[in-house]
C-alpha positions as CSV (number, residue, x, y, z in Angstrom):
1,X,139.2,90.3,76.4
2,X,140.4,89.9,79.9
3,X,141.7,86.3,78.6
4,X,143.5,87.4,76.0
5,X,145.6,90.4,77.9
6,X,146.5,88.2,80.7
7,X,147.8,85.4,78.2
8,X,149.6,88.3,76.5
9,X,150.8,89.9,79.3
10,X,152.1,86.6,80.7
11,X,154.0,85.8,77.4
12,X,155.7,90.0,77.4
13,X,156.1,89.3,81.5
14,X,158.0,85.7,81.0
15,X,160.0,86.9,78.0
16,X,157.9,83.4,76.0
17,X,159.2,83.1,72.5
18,X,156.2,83.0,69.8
19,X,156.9,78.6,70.0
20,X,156.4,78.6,73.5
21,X,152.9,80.8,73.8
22,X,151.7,78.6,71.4
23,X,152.7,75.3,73.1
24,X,151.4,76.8,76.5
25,X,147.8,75.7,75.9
26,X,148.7,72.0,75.7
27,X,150.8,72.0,78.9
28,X,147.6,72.3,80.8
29,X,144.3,70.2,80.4
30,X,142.0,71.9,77.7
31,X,140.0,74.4,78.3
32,X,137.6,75.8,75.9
33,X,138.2,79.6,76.9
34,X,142.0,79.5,76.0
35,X,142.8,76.7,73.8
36,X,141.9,78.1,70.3
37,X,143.7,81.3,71.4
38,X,146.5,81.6,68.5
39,X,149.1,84.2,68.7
40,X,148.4,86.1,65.5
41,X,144.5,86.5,67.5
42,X,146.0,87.5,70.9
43,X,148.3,89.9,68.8
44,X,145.1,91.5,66.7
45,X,143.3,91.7,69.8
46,X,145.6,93.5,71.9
47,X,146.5,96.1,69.2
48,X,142.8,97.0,69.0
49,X,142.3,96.7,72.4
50,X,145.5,99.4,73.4
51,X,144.1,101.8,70.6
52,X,148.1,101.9,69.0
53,X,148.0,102.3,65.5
54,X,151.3,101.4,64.2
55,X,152.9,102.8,60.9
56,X,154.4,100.7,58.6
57,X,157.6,102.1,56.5
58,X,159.2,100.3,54.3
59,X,163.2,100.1,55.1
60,X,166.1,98.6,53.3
61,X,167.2,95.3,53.9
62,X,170.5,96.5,55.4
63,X,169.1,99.0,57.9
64,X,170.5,101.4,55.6
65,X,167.5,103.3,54.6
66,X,164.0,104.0,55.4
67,X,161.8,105.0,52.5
68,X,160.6,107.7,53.9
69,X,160.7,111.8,52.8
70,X,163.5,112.1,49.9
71,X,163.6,108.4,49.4
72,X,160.3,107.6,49.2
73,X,160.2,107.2,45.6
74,X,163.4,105.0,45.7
75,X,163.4,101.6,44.8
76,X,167.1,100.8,45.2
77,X,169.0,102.0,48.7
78,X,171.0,104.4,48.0
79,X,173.8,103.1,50.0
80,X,174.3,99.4,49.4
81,X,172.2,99.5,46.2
82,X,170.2,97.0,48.0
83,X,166.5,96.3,46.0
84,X,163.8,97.4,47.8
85,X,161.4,95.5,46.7
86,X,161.3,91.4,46.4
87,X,160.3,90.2,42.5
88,X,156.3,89.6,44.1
89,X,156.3,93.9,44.4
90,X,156.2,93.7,48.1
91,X,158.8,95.6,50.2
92,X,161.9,93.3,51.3
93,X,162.0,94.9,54.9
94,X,159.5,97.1,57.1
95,X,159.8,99.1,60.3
96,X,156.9,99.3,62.4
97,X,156.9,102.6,64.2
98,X,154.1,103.4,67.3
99,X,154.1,106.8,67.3
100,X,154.9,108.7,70.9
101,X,151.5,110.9,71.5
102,X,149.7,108.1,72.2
103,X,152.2,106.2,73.8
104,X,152.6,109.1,76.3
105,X,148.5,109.4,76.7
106,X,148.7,105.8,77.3
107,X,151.2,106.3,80.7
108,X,149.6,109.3,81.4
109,X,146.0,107.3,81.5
110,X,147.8,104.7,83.9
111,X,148.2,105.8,87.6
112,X,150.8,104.3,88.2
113,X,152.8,104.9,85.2
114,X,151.9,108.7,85.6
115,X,153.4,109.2,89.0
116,X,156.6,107.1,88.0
117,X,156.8,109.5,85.5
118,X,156.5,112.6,87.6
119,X,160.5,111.3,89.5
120,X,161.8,113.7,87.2
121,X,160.2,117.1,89.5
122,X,161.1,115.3,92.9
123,X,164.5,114.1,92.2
124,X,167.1,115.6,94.4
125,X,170.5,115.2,93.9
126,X,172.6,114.4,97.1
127,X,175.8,116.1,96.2
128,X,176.2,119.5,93.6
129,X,178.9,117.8,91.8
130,X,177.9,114.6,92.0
131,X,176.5,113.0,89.3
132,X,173.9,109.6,90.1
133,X,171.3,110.1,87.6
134,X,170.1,111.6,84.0
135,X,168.5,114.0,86.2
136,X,171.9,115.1,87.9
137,X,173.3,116.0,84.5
138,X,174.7,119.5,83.0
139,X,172.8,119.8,80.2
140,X,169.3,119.1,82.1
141,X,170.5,121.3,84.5
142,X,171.1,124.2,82.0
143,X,167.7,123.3,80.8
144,X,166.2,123.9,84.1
145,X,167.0,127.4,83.8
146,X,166.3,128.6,80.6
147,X,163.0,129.7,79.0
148,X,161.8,128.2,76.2
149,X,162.0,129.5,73.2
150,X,159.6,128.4,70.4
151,X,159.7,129.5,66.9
152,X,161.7,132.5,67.7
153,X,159.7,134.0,70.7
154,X,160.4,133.4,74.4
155,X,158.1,132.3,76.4
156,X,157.5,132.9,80.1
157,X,158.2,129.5,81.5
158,X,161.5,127.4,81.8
159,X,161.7,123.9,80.6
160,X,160.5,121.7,83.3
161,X,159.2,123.8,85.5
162,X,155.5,121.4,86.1
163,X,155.8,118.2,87.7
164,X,153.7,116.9,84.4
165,X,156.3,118.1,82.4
166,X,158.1,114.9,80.4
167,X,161.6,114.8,79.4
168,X,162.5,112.3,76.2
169,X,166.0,111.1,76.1
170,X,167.2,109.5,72.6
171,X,170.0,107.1,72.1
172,X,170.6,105.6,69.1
173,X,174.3,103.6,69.7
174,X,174.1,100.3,68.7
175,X,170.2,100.4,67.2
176,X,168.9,98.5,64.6
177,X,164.9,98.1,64.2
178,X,165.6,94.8,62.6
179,X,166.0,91.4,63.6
180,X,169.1,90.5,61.6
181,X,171.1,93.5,61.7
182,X,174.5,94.2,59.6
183,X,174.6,97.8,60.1
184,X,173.8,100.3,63.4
């Protein structure tokens, strides 16, 4: 197991394209350890291995669409008129989402990762009006001093007031889940 995160990690680390983990074996003399090591294994392995279970959506073609809550019966996007399906009854596109809870156990587990995390509670700014970071901004600010309100009651405690606490920024400008992208 050891083998195959290192060979994984150095492919993620050294930004390898798929050709070039597999042609890594044969740059070096054989070894029996790493040289039957194929990417779909290494791939399989470190998914079990990191617990992630992705989810699988299918999505149309265009990035229009994902067939998911009032489209999930749909088999044409709604947008582009796109099929959604290819004539073999398999979906055309997917998008593979990791969901966040364990994404955020997973840096949480990691000591490292977990105090990186916890900038957020220590970040000072240097100047009132100045801003240098996220942290710096008016609307986390604001945040910073309201309570939270959930479900119609307010609670005792303002956002962000533990050092645990974690603070999710979402941009979407420019996204496409897929690799040949017509539309953002």
């Amino acid at each position: 197991d050891r083998l195959i995160c290192r060979a994984f990690a150095y492919k993620l680390r050294h930004h390898l394209t798929d050709e070039g983990f597999v042609d890594l074996p044969h740059v070096f003399e054989p070894d029996a350890d790493h040289s039957q090591l194929s990417l779909a294994a290494v791939r399989t392995r470190v998914a079990f291995l990191s617990g992630f279970k992705p989810q699988f959506y299918n999505c149309c073609p265009k990035s229009c669409v994902c067939y998911t809550g009032r489209y999930a019966d749909m088999s044409t996007c709604p947008y582009c008129q796109e099929p959604r399906y290819r004539d073999d009854g398999k979906p055309r596109q997917k998008f593979t989402y990791l969901p966040i809870i364990p994404r955020l156990q997973a840096f949480a587990a990691n000591t490292s990762v977990a105090s990186a995390m916890q900038y957020r509670s220590t970040h000072q700014p240097s100047e009132p009006d100045l801003t240098e970071d996220i942290f710096d901004g008016d609307l986390y600010r604001r945040l910073c001093e309201r309570f939270i309100h959930v479900n119609g009651s307010i609670l005792s405690l303002k956002y962000f007031t533990d050092a645990r606490d974690v603070a999710l920024g979402f941009s979407t400008d420019g996204f496409c889940p897929h690799k040949r992208r017509k539309k953002t």
